[in-house]
Every structure is written in structure tokens, then in C-alpha cells.
The first five atom37 places (N, CA, C, CB, O) and aatype in JSON, in Angstrom:
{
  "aatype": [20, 20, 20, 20, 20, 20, 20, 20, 20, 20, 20, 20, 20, 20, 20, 20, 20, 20, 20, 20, 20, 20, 20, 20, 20, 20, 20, 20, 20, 20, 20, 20, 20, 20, 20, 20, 20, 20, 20, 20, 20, 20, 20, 20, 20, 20, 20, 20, 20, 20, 20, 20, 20, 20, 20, 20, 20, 20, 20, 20, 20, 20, 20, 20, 20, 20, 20, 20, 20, 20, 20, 20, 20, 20, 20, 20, 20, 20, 20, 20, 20, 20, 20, 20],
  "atom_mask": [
    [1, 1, 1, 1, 1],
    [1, 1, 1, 1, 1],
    [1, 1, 1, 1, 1],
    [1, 1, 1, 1, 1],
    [1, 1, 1, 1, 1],
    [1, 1, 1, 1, 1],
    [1, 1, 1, 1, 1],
    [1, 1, 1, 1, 1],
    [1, 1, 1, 1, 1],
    [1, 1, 1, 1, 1],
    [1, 1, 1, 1, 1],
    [1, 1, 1, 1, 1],
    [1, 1, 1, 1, 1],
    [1, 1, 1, 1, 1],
    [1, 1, 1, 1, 1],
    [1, 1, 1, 1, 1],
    [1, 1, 1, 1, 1],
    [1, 1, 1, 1, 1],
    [1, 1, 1, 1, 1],
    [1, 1, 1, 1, 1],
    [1, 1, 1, 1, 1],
    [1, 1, 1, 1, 1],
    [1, 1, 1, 1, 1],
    [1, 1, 1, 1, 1],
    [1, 1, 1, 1, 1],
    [1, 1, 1, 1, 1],
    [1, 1, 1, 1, 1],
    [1, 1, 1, 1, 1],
    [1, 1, 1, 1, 1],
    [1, 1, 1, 1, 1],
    [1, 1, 1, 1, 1],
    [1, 1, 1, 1, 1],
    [1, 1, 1, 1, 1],
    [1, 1, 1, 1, 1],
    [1, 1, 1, 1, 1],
    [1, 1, 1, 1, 1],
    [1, 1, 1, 1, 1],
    [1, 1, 1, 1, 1],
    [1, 1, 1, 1, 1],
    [1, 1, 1, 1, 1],
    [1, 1, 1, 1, 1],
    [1, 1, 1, 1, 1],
    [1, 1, 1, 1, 1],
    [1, 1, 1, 1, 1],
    [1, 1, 1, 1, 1],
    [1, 1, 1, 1, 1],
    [1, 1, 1, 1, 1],
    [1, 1, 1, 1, 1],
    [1, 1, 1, 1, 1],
    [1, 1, 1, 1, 1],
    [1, 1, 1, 1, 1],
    [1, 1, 1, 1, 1],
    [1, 1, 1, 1, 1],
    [1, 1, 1, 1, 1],
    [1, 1, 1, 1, 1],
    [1, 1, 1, 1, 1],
    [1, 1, 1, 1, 1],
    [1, 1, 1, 1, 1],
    [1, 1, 1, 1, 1],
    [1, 1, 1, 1, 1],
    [1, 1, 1, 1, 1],
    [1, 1, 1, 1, 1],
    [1, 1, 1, 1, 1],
    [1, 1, 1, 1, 1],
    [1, 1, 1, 1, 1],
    [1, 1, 1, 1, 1],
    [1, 1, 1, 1, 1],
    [1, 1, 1, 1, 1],
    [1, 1, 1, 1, 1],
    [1, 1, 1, 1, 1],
    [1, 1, 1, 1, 1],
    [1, 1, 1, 1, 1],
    [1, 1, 1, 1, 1],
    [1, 1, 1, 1, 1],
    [1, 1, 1, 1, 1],
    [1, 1, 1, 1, 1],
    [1, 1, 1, 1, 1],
    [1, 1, 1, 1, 1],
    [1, 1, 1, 1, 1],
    [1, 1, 1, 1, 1],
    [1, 1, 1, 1, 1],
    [1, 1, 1, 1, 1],
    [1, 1, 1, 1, 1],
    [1, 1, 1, 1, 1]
  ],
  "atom_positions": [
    [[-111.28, 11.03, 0.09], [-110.67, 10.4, 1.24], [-110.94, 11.28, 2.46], [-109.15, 10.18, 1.02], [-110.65, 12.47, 2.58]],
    [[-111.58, 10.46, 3.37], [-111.8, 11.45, 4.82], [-110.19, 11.47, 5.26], [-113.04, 10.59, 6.35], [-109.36, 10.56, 5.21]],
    [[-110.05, 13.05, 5.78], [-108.72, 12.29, 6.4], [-109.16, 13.21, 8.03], [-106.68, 12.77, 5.35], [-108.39, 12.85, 8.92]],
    [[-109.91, 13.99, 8.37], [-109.69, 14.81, 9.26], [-111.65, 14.47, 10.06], [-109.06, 16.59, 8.44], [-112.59, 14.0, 9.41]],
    [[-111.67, 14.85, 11.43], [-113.11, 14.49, 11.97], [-113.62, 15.71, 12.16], [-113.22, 13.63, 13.29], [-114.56, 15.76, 12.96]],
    [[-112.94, 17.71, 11.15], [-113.86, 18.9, 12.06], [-114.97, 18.47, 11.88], [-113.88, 20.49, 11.67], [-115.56, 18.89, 12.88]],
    [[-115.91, 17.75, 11.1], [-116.92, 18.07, 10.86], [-118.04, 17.03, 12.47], [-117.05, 17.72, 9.03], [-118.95, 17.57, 13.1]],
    [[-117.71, 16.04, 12.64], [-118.0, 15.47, 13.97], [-117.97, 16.34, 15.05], [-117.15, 14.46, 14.28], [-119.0, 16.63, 15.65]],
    [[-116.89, 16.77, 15.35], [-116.07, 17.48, 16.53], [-116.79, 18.86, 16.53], [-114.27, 17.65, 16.24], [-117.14, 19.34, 17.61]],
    [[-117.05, 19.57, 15.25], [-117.52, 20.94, 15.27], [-119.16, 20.79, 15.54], [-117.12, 21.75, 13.8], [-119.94, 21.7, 15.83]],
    [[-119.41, 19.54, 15.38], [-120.8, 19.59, 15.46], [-121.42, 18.73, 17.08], [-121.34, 18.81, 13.91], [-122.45, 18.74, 17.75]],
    [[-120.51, 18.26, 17.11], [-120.57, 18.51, 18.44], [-120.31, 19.45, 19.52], [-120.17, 17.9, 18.68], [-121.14, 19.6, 20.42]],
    [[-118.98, 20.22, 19.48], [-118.97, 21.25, 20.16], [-120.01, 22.93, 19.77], [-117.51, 21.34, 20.12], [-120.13, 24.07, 20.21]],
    [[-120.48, 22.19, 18.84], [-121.2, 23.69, 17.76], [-120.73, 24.6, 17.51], [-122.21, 24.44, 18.07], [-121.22, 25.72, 17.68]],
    [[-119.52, 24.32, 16.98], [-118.81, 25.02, 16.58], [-119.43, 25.96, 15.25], [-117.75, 24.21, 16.43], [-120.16, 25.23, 14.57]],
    [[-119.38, 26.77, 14.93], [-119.89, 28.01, 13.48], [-119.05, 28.55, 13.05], [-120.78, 29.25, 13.66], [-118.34, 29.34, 13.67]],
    [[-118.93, 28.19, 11.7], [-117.58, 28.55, 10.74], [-117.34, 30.06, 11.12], [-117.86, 28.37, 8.85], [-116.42, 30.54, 11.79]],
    [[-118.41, 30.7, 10.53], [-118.15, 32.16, 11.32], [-117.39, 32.89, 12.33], [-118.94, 32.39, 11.74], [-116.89, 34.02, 12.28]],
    [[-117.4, 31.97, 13.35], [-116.95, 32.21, 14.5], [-115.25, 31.53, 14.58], [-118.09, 31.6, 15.54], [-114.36, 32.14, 15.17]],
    [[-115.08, 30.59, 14.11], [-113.97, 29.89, 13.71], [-112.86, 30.57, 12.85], [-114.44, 28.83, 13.05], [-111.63, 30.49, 12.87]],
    [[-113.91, 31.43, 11.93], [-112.8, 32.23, 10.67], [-112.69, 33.22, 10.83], [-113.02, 32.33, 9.28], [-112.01, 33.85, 10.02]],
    [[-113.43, 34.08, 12.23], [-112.62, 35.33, 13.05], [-111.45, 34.94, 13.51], [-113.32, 35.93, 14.31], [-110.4, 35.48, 13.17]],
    [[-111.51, 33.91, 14.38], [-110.65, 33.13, 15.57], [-109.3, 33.48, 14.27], [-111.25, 30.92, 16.15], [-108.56, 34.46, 14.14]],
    [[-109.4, 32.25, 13.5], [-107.98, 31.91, 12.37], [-107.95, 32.58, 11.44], [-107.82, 30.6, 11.67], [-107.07, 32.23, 10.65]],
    [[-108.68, 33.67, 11.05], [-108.18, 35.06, 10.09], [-108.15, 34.39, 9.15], [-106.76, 35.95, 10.27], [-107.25, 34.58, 8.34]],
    [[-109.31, 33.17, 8.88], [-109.85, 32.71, 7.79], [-111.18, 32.87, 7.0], [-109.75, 31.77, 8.0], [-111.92, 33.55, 7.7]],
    [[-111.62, 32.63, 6.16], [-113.04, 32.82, 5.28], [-113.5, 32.0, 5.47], [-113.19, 32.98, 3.94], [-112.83, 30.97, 5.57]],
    [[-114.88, 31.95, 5.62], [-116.24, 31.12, 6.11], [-115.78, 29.9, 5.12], [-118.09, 31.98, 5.74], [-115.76, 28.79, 5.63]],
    [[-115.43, 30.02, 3.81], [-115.38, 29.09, 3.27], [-114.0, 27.97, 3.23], [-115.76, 29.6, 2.28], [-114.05, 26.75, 3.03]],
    [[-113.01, 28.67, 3.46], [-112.03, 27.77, 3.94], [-112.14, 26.85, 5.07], [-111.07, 28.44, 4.19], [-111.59, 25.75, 5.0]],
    [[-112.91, 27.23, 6.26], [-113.68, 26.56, 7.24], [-114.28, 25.98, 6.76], [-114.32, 27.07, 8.04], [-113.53, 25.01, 6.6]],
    [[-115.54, 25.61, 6.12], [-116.26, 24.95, 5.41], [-115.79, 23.74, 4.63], [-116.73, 25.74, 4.74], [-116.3, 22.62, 4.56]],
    [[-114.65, 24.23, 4.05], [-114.28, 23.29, 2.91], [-113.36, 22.25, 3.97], [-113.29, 24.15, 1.4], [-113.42, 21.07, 3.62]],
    [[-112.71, 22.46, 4.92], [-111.83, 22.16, 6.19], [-113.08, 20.98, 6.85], [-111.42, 23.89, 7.39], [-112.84, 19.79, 7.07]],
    [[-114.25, 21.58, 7.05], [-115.37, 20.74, 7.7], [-115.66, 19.8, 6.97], [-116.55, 21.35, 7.99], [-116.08, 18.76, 7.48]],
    [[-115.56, 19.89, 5.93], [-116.12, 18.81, 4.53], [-115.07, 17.84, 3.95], [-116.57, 19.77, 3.06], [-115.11, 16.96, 3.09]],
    [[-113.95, 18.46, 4.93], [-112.88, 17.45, 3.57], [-112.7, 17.9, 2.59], [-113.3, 16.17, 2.93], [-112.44, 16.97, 1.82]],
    [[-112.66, 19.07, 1.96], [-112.24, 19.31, 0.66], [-110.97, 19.67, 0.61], [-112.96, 20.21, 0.04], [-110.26, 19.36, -0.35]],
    [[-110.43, 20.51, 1.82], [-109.29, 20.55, 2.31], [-108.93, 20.49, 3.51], [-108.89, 21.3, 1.99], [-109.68, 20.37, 4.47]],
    [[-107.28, 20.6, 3.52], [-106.81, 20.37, 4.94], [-106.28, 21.71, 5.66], [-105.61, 19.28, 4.94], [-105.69, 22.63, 5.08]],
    [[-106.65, 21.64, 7.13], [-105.7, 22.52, 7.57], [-104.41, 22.57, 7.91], [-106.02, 22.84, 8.28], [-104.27, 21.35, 7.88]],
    [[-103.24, 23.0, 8.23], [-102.18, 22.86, 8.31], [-102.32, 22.33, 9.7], [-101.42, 23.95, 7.93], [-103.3, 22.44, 10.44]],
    [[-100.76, 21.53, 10.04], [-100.79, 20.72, 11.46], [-100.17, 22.21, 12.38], [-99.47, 18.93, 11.5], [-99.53, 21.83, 13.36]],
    [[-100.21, 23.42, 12.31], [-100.62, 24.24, 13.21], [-101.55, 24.71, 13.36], [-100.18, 24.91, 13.3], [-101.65, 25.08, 14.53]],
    [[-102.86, 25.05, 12.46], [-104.45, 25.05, 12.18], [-104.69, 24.26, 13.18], [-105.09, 24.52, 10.75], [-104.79, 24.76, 14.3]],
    [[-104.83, 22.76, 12.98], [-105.15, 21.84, 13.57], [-104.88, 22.21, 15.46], [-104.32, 20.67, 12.8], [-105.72, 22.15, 16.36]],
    [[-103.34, 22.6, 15.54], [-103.41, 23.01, 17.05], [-104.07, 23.86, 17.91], [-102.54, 23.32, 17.32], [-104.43, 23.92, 19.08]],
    [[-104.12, 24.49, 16.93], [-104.84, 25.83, 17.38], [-106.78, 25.58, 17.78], [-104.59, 27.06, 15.79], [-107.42, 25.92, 18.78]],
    [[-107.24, 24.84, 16.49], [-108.02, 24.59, 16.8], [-108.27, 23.87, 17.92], [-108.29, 24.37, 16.08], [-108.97, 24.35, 18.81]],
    [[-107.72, 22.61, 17.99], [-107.55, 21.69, 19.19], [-107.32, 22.59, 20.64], [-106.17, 20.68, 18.87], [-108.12, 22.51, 21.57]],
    [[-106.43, 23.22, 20.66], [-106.15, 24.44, 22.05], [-107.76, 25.09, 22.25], [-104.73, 26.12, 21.47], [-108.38, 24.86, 23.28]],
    [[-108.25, 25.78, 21.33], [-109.44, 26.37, 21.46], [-110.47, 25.76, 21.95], [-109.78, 26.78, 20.49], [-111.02, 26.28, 22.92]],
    [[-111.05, 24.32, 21.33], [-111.75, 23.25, 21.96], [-111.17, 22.91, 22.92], [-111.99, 22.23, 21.29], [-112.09, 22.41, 23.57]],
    [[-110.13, 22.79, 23.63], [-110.21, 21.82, 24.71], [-109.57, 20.49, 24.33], [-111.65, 21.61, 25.1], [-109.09, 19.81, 25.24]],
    [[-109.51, 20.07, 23.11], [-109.58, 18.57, 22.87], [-108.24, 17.97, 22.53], [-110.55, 18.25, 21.72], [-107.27, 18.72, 22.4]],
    [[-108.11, 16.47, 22.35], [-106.67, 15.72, 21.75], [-106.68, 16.38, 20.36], [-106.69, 13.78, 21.62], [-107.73, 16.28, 19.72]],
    [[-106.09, 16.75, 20.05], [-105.59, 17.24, 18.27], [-105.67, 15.3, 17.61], [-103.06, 18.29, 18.16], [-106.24, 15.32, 16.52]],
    [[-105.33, 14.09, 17.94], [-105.95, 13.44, 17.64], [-107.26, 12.96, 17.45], [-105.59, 13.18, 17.89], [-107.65, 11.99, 16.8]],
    [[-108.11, 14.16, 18.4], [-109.21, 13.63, 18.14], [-110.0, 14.41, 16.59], [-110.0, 13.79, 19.58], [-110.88, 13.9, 15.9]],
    [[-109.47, 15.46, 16.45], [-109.58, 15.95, 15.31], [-109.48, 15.6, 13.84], [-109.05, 16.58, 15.48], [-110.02, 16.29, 12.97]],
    [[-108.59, 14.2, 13.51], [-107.88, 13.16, 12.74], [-108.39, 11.99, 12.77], [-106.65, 12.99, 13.07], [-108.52, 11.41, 13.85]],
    [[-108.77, 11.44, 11.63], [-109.13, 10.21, 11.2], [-108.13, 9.08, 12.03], [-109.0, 10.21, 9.57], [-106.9, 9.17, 11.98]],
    [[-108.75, 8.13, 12.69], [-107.63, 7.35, 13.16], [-107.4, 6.72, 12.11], [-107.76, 6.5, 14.31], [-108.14, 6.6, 11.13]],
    [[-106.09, 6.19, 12.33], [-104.78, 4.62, 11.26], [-104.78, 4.04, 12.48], [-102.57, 4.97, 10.44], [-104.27, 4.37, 13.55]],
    [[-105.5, 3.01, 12.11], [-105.57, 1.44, 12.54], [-105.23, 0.91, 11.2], [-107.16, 0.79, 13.18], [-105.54, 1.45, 10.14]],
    [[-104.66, -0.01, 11.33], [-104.37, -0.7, 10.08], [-104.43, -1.86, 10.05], [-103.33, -0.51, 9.62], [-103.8, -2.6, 9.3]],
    [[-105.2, -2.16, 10.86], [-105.15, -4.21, 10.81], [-106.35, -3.94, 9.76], [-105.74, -5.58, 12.77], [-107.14, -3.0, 9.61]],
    [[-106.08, -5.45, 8.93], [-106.96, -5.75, 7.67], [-106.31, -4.71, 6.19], [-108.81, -5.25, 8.17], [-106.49, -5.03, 5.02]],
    [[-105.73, -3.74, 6.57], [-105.19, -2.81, 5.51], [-104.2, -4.18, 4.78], [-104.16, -1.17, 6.28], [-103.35, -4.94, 5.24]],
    [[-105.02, -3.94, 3.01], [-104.12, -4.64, 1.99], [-103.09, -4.34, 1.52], [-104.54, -4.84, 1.08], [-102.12, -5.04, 1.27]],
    [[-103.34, -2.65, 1.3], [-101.76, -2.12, 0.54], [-100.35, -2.48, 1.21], [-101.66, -0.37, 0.51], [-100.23, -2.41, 2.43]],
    [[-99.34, -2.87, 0.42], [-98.5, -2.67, 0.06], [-97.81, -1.27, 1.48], [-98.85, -2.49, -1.51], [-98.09, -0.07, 1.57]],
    [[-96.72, -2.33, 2.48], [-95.95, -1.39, 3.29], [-94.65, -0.81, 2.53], [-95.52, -2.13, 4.61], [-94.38, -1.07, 1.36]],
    [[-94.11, -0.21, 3.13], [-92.95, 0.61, 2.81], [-91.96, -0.34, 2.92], [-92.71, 1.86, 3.68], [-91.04, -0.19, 2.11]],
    [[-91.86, -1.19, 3.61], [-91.11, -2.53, 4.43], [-91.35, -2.94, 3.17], [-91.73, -3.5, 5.95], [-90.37, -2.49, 2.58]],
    [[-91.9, -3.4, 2.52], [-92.21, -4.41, 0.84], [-92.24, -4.05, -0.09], [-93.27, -5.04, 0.48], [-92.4, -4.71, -1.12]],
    [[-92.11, -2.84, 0.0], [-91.56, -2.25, -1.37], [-90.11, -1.83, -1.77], [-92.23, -1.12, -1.58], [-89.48, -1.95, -2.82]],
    [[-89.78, -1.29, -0.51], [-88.09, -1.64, -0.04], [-87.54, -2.7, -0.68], [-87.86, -2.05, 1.5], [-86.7, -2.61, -1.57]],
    [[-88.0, -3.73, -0.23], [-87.5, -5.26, -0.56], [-87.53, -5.64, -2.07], [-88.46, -6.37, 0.21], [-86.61, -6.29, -2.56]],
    [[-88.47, -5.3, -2.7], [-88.76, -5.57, -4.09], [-87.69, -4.52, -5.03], [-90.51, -5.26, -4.35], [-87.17, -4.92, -6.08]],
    [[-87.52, -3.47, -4.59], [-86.77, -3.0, -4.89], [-85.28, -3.19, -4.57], [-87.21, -2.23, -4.75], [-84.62, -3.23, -5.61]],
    [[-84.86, -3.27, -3.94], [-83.47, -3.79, -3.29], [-83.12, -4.95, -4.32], [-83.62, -4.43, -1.52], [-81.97, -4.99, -4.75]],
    [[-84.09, -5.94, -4.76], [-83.91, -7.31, -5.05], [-83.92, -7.33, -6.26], [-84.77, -8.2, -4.56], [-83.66, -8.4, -6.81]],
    [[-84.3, -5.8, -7.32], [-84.4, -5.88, -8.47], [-83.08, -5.66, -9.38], [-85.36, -5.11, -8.68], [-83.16, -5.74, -10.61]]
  ]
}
């Protein structure tokens, strides 16, 4: 599941893990894995990074749009439950 855009954003700003995992007193590879989606950074990671670029910390994040989304809301599962 994508959930985060460093890897867009860093490659546009050219960003280099290297240089990123001085900044956050992180390992080339935690950056890496952060760029790839393998993991997440924490939503203060995320600020920090965002402060450093310049940019919306949303822009860093997969948007939720949700029109056409099939699953099952919280609103309807509520209900099914309530009713059982």
C-alpha cells in the first residue's frame, strides 16, 4: 500500500538519503525504506521533513479522495452492529 509521496517529492527536490539521514540522525536505509514505502515516518518525521523542503506536509501523503471507494464506512458498520 502506497501511503506516503517521499519518493516523488525527494526526487524532485533531489533530495539524497545521505544528506536526509544526517539532517534526522537517521541511516541511509531507514530513508530509503521511508522513500520506498516499506516504512513510515512518524507524523513528526514527516514535519520536519516538510519544514526542511519548504513544502505542505500534505504534499508529502498520498491523498484520500474517496469517491468510487467500495469499502465499508465506519457509519455502516456502526449500524450493523447496533442492529445485531
Amino acid at each position: 500500500m502506497k501511503l506516503n509521496r517521499l519518493k516523488e517529492v525527494f526526487d524532485e527536490k533531489g533530495v539524497k538519503n545521505r544528506t536526509l539521514s544526517a539532517v534526522l540522525n537517521k541511516s541511509e536505509s531507514t530513508i530509503s525504506l521511508w522513500r520506498n514505502n516499506k516504512r513510515q515516518p512518524s507524523l513528526e518525521e514527516f514535519y520536519i521533513i516538510a519544514k526542511l523542503l519548504r513544502v505542505n506536509i500534505h504534499d508529502l501523503i498520498e491523498s484520500t479522495k474517496w469517491e468510487g471507494e467500495k469499502s465499508l464506512t465506519y457509519e455502516q458498520i456502526s449500524k450493523k452492529t447496533i442492529n445485531k
